[in-house]
C-alpha positions, -999 to +999 in steps of 0.1 A: -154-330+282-131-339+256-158-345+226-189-338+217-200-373+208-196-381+246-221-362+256-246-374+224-250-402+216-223-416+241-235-397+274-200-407+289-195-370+306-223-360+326-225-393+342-184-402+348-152-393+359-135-411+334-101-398+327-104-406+292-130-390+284-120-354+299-096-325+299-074-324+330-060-288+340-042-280+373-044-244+394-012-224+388-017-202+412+015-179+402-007-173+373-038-162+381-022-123+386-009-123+352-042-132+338-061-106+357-036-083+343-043-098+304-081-094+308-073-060+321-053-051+289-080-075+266-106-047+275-083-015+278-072-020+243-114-024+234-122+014+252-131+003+286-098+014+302-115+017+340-120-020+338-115-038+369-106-077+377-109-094+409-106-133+416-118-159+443-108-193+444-124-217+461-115-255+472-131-287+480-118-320+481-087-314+451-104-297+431-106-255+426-131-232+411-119-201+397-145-171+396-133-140+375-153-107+383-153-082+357-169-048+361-162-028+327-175+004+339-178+033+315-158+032+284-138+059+267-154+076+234-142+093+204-146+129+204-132+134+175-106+117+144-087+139+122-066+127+097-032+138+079-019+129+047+013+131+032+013+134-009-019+127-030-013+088-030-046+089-006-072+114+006-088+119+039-119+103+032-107+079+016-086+070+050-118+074+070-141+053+050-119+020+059-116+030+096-143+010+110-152+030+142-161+071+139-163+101+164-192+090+194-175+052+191-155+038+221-120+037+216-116+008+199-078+000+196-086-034+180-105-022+151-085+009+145-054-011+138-077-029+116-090+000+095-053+012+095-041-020+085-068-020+056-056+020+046-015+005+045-028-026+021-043-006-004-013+016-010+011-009-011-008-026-036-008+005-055+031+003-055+039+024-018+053-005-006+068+017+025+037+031+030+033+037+073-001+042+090+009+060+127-023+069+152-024+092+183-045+096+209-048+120+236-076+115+266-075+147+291-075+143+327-104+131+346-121+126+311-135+095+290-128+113+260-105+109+236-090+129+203-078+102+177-049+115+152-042+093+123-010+101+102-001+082+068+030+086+052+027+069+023+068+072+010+079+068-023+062+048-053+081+018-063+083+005-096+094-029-109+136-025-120+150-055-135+134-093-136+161-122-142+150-154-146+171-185-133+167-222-139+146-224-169+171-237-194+149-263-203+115-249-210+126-215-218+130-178-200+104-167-226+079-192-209+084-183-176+076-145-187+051-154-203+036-166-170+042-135-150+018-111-150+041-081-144+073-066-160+102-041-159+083-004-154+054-018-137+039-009-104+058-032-080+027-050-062+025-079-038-007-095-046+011-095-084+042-114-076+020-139-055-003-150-079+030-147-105+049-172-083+010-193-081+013-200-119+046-204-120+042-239-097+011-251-113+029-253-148+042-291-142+075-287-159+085-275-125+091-286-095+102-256-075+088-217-080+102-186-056+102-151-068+129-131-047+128-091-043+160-071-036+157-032-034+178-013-060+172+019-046+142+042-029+119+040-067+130+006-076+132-033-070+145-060-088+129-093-087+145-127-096+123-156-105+138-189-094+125-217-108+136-256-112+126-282-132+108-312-125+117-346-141+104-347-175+089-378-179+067-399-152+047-428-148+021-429-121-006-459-110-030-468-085-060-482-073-094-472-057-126-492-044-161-475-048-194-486-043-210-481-079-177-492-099-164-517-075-126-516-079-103-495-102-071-494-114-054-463-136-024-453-151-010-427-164+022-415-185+028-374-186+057-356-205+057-321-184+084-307-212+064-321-249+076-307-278+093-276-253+073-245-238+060-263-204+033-282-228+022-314-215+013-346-227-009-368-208-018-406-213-041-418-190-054-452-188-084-463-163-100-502-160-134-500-137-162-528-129-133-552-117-141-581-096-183-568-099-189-600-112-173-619-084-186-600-058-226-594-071-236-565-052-220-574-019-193-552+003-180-528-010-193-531-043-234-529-029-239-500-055-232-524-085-261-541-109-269-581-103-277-578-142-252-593-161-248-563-189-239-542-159-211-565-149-188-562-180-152-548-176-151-506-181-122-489-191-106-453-206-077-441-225-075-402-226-049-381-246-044-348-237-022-318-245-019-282-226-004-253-244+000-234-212-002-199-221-025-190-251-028-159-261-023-142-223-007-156-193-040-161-176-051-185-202-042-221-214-057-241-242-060-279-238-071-307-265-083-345-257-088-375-274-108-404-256-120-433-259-149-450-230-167-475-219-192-460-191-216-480-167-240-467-146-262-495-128-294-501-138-299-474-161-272-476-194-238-490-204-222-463-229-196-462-254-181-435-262-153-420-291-146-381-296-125-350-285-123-321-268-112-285-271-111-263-241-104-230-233-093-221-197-091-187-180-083-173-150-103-146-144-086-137-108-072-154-081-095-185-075-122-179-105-119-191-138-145-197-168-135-228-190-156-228-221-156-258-245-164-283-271-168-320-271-180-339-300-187-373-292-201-406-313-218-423-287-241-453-286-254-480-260-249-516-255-275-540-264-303-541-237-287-516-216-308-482-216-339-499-228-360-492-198-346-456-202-361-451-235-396-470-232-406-453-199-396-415-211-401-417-244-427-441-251-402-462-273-405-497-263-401-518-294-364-538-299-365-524-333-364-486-319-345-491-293-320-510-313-322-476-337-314-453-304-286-474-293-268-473-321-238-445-327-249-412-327-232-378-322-234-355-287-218-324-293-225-298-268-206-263-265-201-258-228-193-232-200-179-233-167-177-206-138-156-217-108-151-196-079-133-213-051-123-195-016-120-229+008-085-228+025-079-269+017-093-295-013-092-325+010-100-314+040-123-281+038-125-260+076-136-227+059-144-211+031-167-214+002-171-226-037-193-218-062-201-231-096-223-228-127-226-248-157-242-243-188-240-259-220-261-265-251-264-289-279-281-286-312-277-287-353-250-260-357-231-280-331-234-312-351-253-329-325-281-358-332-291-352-295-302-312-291-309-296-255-301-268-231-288-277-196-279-254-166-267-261-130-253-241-103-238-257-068-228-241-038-212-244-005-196-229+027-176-245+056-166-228+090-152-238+123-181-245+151-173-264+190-140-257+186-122-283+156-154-292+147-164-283+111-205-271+098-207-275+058-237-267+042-242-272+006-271-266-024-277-274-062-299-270-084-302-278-122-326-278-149-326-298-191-350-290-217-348-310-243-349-297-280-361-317-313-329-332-325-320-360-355-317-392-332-337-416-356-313-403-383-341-375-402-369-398-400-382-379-375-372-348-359-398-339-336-388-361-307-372-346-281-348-374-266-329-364-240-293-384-238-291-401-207-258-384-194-276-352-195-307-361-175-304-356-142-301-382-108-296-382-073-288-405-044-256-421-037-224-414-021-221-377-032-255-368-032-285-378-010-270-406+008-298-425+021-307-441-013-288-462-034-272-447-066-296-428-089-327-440-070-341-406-057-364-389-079-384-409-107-379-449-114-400-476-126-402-517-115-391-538-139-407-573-139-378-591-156-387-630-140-423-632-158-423-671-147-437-659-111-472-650-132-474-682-148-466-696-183-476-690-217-485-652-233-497-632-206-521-603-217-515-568-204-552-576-178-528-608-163-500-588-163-513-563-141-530-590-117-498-604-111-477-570-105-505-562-081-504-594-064-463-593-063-440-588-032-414-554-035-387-579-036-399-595-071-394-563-092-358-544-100-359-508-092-350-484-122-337-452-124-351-432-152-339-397-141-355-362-144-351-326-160-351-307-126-330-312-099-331-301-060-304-310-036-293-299+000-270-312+028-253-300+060-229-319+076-209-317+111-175-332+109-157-339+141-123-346+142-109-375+169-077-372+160-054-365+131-063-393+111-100-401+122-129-381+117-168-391+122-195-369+107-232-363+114-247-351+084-286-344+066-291-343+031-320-336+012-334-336-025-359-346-052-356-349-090-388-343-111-397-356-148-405-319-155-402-285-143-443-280-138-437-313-113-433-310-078-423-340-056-420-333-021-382-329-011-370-363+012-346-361+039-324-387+050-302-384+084-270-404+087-235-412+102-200-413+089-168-420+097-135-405+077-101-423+076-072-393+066-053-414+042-025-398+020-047-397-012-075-380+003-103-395+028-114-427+027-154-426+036-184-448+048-214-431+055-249-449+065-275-428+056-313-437+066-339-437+042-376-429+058-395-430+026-430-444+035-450-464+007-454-447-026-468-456-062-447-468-087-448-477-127-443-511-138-425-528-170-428-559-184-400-577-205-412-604-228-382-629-229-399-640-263-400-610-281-388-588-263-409-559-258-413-541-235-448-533-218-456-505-195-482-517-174-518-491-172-512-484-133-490-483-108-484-504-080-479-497-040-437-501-036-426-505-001-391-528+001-387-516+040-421-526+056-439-547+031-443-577+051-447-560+087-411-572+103-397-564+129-384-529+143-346-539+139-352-557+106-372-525+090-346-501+108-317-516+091-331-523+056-335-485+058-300-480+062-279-472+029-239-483+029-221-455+008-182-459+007-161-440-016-130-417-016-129-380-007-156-359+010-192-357-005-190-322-009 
């Protein structure tokens, strides 16, 4: 059977002969010997060396069966493995502890090349780079016992001779050196000049990065690092589509040679929310608001420089200026003015720590984040929300941990990632807005069914907020969390069966009061008419959480090169507080990836099984408007409220999330 999808859901295979849908294979018959003979050899080389194979091939109709009969009989052991070292470069028991088999073990030539394979690494990493590993065995006649000999001859030590640079007139020899992390005298090592040659092409002043060896004589190499430079100025633009900021368009302008030394200079330039009014929430812009506050035009211009080596060549200092207009539906509309000063450094090969600071004046467009502040804070009236929205400083010192071993960004097969983040805000940092926030995300890929690919991933994170200056000294002893900093979940890269941000706490907005009647309405009517409501009459909130739980596994199944269809479950919750405890909801769905150059382009449907559940209610008086938090809930079900049909409930349970790249 050619795919697992046609067996489920499809059921094509067991009840076919389609061609289509299966692997075709015809007898050679010339080589069935040789194969008896490679299974022979498969377990001679694993210790069972009186291994035997037989076949029997059997017809009917066209069509053969093959039967293979192995009978492995009893394996050859270890009696003994002695070892022999030339030099002091390594010990004996230091060559033993990486062989992975011992005396009493079968003679396992697989995993002895393995240990000895291990044993040759290590010295030429320590500079032996003619360091041989030899092994001997001897099995007496009529015996399954065998006496392993290993020898290592470890040669000469080899240290780094001269190192020539070519092609760096441009940027400078003293740059490129300053990216290598060896020099002349050194310890010649490979893993040194790999990760050497790894910098080398990151820096974007060039375009080409090779770092050639040539042996000078038995104690010596040269090297010659060959490098070429990339065009130094260039203008790049495109476009993308995604379901919470409809379509986008950015540019950008980078000078990969500013001011000399490799530095760069990036102007980047990004216009979001196009074409949400003209569309309103339909394809493929369903994650957008129907409020018109949501709907305005977003955009971003972003100066950055990168001094790329700062004090070390691991390290590289960058600086920002931005400037932002931010919408996330339903929940805030954010402008934004500031800077940032980063610190990166590579600790090792694939980890680095990236500590940093971003001051930022920051405030909220008018009746934007009001539902934010009344249902979490208890601030409801215009005249303190109006005092929240206005400009105020987040300036959070920051630290990130990245440790990345997956073997491809776009398209993961195996491997895993982790990361932590931690950052803070309070008065020495000059921040109205004062907090502590941690998060730490995980995941692992590996081949399964052949090309098929299991991902699993987790995250959790946690905010406490601290008494900060937000209503400008007249009183410090709320603790108002900025929205940014709270956390959410649901959406495209998070629990995909609910729309984006709507897992974990929101409220019902009653924004249409005209359904309840005219003229003031007490809090009593208020509540009568919420009550007596449909789900469809109210707008669903986000107001977000300080504790976060998420989960998802997915199996990806490649069709061909440039389709792939996915099965995946995700899982989460986000609670107002870390002494709440929500239940966890899970929510199956289906995908399909198209491999495009840029990356995958995705639509997933996830399904949503949430039964009926209690929600708050807000009112907005038009007149005044204030906002009133109703005394008790009401019952919120928009999938089965009005008892349809099986097909009608099934589908408004599904969630359309299309965006580019994978979820995780």
């Amino acid at each position: 059977c050619k795919s697992f999808l046609f067996n489920f859901p499809l059921m094509i295979c067991p009840f076919t002969d389609w061609g289509f849908a299966h692997s075709r294979e015809y007898l050679d018959e010339g080589e069935l010997p040789l194969d008896v003979i490679r299974l022979q050899l498969y377990y001679r080389q694993r210790g069972f060396r009186e291994a035997t194979v037989d076949t029997v091939v059997t017809r009917d109709n066209g069509k053969a069966q093959i039967l293979f009969r192995i009978h492995e009989n009893e394996p050859t052991l270890i009696s003994s493995i002695g070892v022999d070292v030339a030099g002091d470069a390594i010990d004996s028991a230091t060559v033993l502890s990486h062989l992975p088999i011992s005396a009493g073990d079968r003679l396992d030539l697989i995993a002895l090349q393995l240990g000895e394979a291990t044993v040759s690494d290590q010295l030429r990493r320590a500079g032996y780079v003619d360091a041989a590993v030899l092994r001997d065995y001897f099995i007496p006649r009529d015996s399954r016992q065998a006496e392993v000999r290993v020898r290592v001859d470890p040669g000469p030590r080899v240290r780094i001779g001269e190192v020539r640079i070519a092609g760096a007139e441009d940027v400078g020899d003293d740059v490129v050196r300053s990216l290598l992390d060896f020099e002349t005298g050194d310890w010649f090592q490979e893993t040194r000049i790999i990760e050497s040659q790894r910098r080398l092409f990151n820096l974007e002043a060039f375009r080409y990065a090779n770092i050639a060896s040539e042996r000078a004589n038995d104690t010596l190499i040269d090297l010659l690092v060959q490098v070429a430079t990339a065009e130094p100025r260039a203008v790049r633009a495109g476009f993308g589509v995604q379901t919470n900021e409809c379509v986008q368009l950015e540019g950008q302008f980078v000078n990969r040679n500013f001011l000399g030394g490799g530095r760069t200079f990036h102007v980047t330039g990004r216009l979001s929310n196009l074409l949400t009014k003209q569309l309103n929430g339909n394809f493929p812009c369903n994650g957008t608001s129907s409020d018109e506050v949501y709907q305005d035009l977003n955009w971003l211009l972003d100066l950055s420089f990168v001094q790329p080596v700062f004090s070390g060549s691991r390290n590289s200092l960058q600086l920002r200026l931005f400037t932002e207009r931010e919408t996330v539906p339903d929940l805030f509309v954010r402008t934004g003015v500031g800077g940032e000063v980063a610190f990166n450094w590579l600790v090792m090969p694939r980890m680095s720590m990236r500590p940093s600071y971003r001051p930022e004046l920051t405030a909220f467009a008018e009746q934007s984040a009001d539902i934010y502040f009344c249902v979490n804070y208890g601030l409801c009236t215009p005249e303190d929300i109006a005092l929240l929205s206005e400009s105020k400083w987040l300036s959070p010192v920051r630290l990130l941990w990245a440790w990345n071993q997956t073997d491809n960004p776009l398209a993961t097969t195996s491997g895993f990632y982790v990361a932590a983040e931690g950052e803070a805000a309070a008065s020495f940092t000059f921040s109205d807005y004062q907090y502590i926030r941690g998060s730490v995300e995980s995941a692992g890929f590996r081949p399964v069914f052949g090309s098929a690919v299991l991902g699993a991933r987790v995250r959790f994170g946690g905010v406490r907020g601290m008494s900060g200056t937000v209503f400008g000294g007249e009183d410090e002893d709320v603790e108002i969390i900025h929205p940014t900093k709270r956390f959410f979940s649901g959406g495209p890269v998070s629990v995909r069966g609910f729309g984006l941000n709507l897992l974990g706490p929101t409220v019902l907005v009653m924004s249409d009061l005209e359904d309840c009647g005219s003229g003031f309405l007490t809090p009593e009517e208020l509540q009568e008419c919420a009550n007596a409501l449909p789900p469809t009459a109210f707008d669903e909130r986000p107001v977000g959480g300080n504790v976060l739980v998420e989960g998802s596994l997915e199996m990806r199944f490649p069709l061909s090169v440039k389709f792939t269809v996915v099965g995946f479950v995700d899982a989460g919750q986000v609670w107002r507080s870390f002494d709440e405890r929500a239940a966890l909801i899970a929510t199956p769905g289906v995908g399909v990836r198209y491999n495009s150059p840029i990356g995958p382009l995705r639509m997933d449907l996830g399904f949503n099984p949430s039964a009926e559940v209690l929600k708050p209610v807000v009112a907005v008086r038009s007149e005044t408007g204030v906002i009133v938090e109703l005394e008790d809930p009401v019952p919120y079900d928009p999938y089965a409220w009005d008892d349809p049909s099986l097909f009608t409930e099934f589908w408004r349970r599904i969630q359309l999330q299309f965006s580019i790249g994978e979820a995780f």
